[in-house]
C-alpha positions as CSV (number, residue, x, y, z in Angstrom):
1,X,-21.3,-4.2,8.9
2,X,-20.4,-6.9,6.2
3,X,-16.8,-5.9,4.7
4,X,-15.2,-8.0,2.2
5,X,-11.6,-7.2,1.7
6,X,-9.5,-8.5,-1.3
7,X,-5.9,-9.4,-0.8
8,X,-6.4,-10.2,3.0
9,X,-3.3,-12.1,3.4
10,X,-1.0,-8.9,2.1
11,X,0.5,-6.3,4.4
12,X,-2.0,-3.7,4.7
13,X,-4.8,-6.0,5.4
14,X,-2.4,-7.7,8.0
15,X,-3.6,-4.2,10.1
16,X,-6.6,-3.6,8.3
17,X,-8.6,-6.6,9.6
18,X,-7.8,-6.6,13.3
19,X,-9.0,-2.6,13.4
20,X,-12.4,-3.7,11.6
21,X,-12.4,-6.6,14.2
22,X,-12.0,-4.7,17.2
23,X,-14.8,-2.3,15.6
24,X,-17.3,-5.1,15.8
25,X,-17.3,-5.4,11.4
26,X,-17.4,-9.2,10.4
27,X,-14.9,-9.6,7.5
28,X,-14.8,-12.0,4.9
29,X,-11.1,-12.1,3.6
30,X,-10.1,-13.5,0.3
31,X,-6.7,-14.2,-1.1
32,X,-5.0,-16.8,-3.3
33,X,-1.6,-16.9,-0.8
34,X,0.2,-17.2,-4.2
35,X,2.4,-13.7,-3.5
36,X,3.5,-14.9,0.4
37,X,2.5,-18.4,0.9
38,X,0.0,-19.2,4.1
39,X,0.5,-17.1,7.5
40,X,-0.8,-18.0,10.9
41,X,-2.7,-15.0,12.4
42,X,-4.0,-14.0,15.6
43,X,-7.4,-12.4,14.1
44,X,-7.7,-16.0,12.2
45,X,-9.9,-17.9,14.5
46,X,-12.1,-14.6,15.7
47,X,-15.9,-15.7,15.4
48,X,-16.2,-12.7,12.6
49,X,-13.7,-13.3,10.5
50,X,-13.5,-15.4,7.4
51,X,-11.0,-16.5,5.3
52,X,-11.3,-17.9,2.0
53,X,-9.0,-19.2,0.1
54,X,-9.1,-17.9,-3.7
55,X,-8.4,-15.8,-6.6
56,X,-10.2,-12.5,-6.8
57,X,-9.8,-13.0,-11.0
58,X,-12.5,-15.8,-10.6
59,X,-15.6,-13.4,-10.9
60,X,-17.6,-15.9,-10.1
61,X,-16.1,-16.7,-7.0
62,X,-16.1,-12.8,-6.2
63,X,-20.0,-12.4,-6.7
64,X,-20.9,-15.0,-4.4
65,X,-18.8,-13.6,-2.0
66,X,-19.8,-9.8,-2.6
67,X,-23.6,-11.3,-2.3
68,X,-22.9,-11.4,1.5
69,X,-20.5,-8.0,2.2
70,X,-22.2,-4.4,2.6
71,X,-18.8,-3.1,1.6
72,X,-16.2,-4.5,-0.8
73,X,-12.5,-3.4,0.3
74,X,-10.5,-3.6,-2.9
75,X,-6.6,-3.5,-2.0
76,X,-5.8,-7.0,-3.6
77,X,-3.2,-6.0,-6.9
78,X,0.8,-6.4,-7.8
79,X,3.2,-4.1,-5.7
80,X,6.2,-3.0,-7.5
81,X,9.0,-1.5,-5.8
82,X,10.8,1.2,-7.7
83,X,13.3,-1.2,-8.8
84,X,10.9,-2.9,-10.7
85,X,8.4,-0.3,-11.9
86,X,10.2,-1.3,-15.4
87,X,10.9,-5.0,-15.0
88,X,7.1,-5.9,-14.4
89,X,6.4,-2.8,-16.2
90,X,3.4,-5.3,-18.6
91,X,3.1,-7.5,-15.7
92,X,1.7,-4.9,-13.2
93,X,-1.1,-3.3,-15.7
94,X,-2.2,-6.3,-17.0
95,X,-2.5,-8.2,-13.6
96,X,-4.1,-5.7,-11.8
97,X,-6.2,-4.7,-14.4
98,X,-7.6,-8.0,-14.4
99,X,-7.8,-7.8,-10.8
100,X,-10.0,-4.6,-11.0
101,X,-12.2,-5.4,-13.5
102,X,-13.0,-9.3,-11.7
103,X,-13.8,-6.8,-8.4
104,X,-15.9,-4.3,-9.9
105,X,-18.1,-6.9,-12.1
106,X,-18.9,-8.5,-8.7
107,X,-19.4,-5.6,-7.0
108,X,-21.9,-4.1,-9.7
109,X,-23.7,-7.1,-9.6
110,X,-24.1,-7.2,-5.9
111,X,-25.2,-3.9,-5.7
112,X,-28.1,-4.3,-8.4
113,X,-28.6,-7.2,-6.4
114,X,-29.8,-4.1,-4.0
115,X,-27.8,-5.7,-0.7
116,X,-23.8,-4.0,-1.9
117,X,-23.6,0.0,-0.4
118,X,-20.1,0.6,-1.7
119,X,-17.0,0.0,-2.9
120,X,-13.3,0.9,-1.5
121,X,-10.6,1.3,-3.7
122,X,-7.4,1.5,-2.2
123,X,-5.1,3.5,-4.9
124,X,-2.1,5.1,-4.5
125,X,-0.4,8.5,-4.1
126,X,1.1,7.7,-7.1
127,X,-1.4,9.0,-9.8
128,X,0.5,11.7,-8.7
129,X,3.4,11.1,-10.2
130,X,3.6,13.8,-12.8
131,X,2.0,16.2,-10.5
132,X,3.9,19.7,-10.0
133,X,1.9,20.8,-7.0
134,X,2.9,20.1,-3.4
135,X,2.0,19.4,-1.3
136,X,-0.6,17.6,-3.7
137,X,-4.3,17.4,-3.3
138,X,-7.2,15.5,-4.3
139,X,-8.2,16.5,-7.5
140,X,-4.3,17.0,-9.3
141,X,-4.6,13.7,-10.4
142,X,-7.3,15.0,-13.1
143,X,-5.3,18.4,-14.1
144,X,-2.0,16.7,-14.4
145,X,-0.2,14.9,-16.8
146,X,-1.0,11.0,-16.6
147,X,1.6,8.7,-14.7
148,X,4.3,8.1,-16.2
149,X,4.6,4.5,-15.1
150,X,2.3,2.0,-16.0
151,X,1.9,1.0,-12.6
152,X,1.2,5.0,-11.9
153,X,-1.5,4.4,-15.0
154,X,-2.8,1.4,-13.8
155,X,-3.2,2.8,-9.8
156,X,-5.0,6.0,-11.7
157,X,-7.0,3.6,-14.3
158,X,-8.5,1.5,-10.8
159,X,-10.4,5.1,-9.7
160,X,-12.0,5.3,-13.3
161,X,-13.4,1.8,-12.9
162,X,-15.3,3.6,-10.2
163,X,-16.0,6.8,-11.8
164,X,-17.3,4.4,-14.3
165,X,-19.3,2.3,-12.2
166,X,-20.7,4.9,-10.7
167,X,-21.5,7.1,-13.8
168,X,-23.3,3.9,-15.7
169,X,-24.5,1.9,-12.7
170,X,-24.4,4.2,-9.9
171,X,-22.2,1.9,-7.3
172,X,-20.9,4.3,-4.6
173,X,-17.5,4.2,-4.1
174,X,-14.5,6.0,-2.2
175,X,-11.0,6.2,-3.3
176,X,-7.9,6.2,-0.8
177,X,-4.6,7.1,-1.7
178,X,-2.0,6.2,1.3
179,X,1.3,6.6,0.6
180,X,4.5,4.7,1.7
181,X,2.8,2.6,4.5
182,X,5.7,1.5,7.4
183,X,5.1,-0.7,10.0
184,X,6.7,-4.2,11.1
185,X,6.1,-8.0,9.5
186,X,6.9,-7.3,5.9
187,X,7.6,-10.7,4.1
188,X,9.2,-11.8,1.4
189,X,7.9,-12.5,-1.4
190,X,6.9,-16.1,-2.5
191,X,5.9,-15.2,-6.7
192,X,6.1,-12.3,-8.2
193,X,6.5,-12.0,-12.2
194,X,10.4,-12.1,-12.8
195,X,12.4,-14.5,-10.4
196,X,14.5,-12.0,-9.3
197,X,12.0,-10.5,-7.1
198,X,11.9,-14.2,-5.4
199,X,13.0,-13.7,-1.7
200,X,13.0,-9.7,-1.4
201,X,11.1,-7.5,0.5
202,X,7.4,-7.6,-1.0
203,X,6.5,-3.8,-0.7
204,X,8.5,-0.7,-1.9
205,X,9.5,0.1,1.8
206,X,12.9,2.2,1.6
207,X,13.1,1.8,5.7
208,X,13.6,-1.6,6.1
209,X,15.9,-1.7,2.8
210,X,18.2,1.0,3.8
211,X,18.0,-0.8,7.8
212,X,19.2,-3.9,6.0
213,X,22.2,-2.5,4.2
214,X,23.3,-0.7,7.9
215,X,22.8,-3.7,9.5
216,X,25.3,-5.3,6.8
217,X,28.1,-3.3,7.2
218,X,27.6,-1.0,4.0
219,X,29.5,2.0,4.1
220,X,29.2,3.8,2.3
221,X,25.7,3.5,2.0
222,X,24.3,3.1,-1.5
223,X,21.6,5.7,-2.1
224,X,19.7,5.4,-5.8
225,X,20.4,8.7,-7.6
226,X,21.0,11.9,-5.3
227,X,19.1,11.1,-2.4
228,X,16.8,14.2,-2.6
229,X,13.8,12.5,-3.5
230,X,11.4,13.7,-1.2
231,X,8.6,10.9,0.8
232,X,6.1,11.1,3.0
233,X,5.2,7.8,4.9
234,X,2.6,6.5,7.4
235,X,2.3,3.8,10.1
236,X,0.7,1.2,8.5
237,X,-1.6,1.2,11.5
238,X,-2.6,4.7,11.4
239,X,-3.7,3.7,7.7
240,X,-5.6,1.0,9.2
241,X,-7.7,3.6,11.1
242,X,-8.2,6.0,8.2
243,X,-9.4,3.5,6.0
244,X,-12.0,2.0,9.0
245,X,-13.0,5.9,9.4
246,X,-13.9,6.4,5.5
247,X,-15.6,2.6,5.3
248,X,-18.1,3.8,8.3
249,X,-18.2,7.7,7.0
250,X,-21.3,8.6,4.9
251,X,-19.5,11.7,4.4
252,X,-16.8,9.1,2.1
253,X,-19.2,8.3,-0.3
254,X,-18.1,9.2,-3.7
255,X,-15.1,10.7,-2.5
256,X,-11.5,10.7,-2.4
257,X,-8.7,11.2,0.1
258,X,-5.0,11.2,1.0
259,X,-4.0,8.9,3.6
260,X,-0.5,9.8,4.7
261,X,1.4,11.8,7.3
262,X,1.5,15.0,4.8
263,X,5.4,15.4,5.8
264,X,8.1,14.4,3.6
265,X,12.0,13.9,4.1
266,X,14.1,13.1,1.3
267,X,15.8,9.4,0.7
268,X,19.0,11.0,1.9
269,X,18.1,12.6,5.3
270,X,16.2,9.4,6.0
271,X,19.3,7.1,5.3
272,X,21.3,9.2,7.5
273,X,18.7,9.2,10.1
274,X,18.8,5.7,10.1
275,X,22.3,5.5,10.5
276,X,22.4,7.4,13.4
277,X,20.0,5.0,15.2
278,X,22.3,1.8,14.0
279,X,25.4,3.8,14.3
280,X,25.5,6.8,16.3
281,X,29.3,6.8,17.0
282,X,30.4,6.6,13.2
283,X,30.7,8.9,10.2
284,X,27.9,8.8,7.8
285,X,29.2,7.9,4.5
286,X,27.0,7.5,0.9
287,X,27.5,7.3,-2.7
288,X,25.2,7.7,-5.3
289,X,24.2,4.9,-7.7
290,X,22.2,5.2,-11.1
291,X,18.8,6.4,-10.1
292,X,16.0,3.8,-11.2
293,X,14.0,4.7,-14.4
294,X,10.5,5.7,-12.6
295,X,11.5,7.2,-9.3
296,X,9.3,10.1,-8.8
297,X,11.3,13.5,-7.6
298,X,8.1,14.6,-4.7
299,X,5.9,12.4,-3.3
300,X,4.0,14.8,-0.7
301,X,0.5,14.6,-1.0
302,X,-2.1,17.5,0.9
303,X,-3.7,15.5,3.8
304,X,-6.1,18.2,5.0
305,X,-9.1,16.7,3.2
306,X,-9.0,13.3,5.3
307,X,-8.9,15.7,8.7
308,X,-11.6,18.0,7.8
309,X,-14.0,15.1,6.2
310,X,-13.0,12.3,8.4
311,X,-11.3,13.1,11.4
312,X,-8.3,11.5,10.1
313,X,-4.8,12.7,11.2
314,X,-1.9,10.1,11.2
315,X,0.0,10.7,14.7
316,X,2.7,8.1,14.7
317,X,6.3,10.6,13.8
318,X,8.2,9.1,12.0
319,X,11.3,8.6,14.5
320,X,8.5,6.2,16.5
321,X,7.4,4.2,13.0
322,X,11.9,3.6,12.5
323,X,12.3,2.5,15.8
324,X,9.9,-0.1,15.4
325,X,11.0,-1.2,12.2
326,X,14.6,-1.3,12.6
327,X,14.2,-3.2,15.8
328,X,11.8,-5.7,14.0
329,X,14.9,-5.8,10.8
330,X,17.7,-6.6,13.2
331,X,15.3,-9.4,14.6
332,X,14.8,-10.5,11.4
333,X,18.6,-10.7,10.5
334,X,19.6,-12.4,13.2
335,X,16.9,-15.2,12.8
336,X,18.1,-15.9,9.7
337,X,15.1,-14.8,8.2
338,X,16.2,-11.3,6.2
339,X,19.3,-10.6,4.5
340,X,20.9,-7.6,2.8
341,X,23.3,-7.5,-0.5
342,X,26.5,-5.3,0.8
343,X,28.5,-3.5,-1.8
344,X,31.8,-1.9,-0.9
């Protein structure tokens, strides 16, 4: 199979492309390197992989290349981290609705073209975010109240453009919703709208931030709000797989899934987890600092759908997913390469 994958360069994709490689799909990956700057991969000289170099808002550009995939794999967009679900609040529905829209005109076309079988929208868990149902399934993010956040909105706005595409054109399509992915060789960021997102972690990923700020010396560790915000993560790997299982499912089409570990441990009992890896003979200490403005309380969504439909179950536990990441951060630190603000 032909897959075309927006964003190629990010972190998902970083996973994403080796498991289609390794299940004999040729990939054509497209990214602008404006968010991380170039990378060197292992996957980048495999004889069927492709990368090319530009912006998935050039429409034109994105036709030609859907002309030659049987799939489009839509995961290119802005990731906000909590802290700046309000700072880029304009940024991140305007961007990546510009994004979408660039994608799905391609992707209609190619399909009328009669060579395009589907699209794959990767969403987010957090069209969710004014759910009251937990752990949440497929399905609440149509009987709850809308997002709160624009990024929320925007994440939620991405599955109507396939809805829609399919209702007026009839494009197939399958949405997937991971949530919190984990897994090592996060980068930092080279642009993101507002320079004081210039040089942090590019991805909301609490693990590695919390790691940091251990690693530092902070104690007590600062914790936004209370702490009992509840998550649910996956190894970014095991979201690799369940996203190469829906792409080859016919059972995916027109369909939407969960992608997660369907566990969740709140912000605190993970920080002091973490502590106890980096610091098993001291006290753990924290203090609560003012909660951000869009932090969602419950972030547990229902994974059952993915296991009976695709035979999707995430297995890595999540004591095997810090491991890796807090021996991949104190790596990091001591190259010289990450960093951590300390407050006392």
């Amino acid at each position: 199979m032909r897959i075309l994958i927006t964003g190629a360069a990010g972190f998902i994709c970083g996973h994403l492309i080796p498991e289609l490689l390794n299940a004999n799909h040729d990939v054509i990956g497209v990214d602008d390197l404006g968010r991380y700057g170039a990378a060197v991969h292992p996957y980048d000289s495999h004889p069927r992989y492709r990368f090319v170099h530009g912006d998935v808002r050039d429409t034109e550009l994105m036709r030609e290349l859907a002309m030659e995939a049987d799939q489009i794999v839509a995961t290119a967009g802005l990731v906000a981290r909590s802290a700046s679900l309000h700072e880029l609040a304009y940024d991140l529905l305007a961007e990546n609705e510009r994004i979408v829209a660039s994608t799905f005109d391609a992707a209609i076309d190619a399909y009328l073209d009669g060579h395009l079988e589907r699209i794959v929208v990767l969403s987010s868990t957090m069209v969710y975010e004014s759910a009251t149902m937990f752990p949440t399934p497929e399905g609440a993010q149509r009987t709850s109240p809308p997002p709160v956040s624009t990024y929320g909105f925007q994440k939620l706005a991405s599955e109507y453009f396939a809805l829609g595409a399919w209702e007026q054109y009839r494009l197939p399509y399958t949405i997937l919703r991971p949530s919190s992915p984990v897994g090592i060789g996060e980068r930092r960021l080279l642009r993101l709208p507002g320079e004081g997102a210039r040089g942090k972690l590019a991805t909301n990923h609490v693990i590695p931030d919390l790691a940091l700020k251990i690693l530092a010396g902070q104690d007590p560790v600062h914790i936004y709000g209370e702490g009992n915000q509840i998550r649910s993560f996956i190894a970014v790997r095991d979201l690799a797989h369940g996203i190469r299982l829906a792409i080859e499912s016919p059972d995916a089409v027109n369909a939407d899934f969960n992608l997660c570990r369907g566990k969740g441990i709140t912000i605190l009992a993970l920080a002091e987890k973490i502590w106890s890896k980096l610091r098993p003979n001291d006290e753990f200490h924290y203090v609560s600092d003012t909660p951000y403005p869009y932090d969602v309380p419950n972030r547990v969504p229902d994974v059952r759908k993915a296991k009976a439909i695709l035979g999707f179950e995430a297995t890595t536990p999540l004591d095997a997913m810090l491991d890796e990441v807090i021996a991949w951060v104190r790596d990091e630190v001591e190259a010289g390469v990450l960093t951590s603000e300390t407050r006392a």
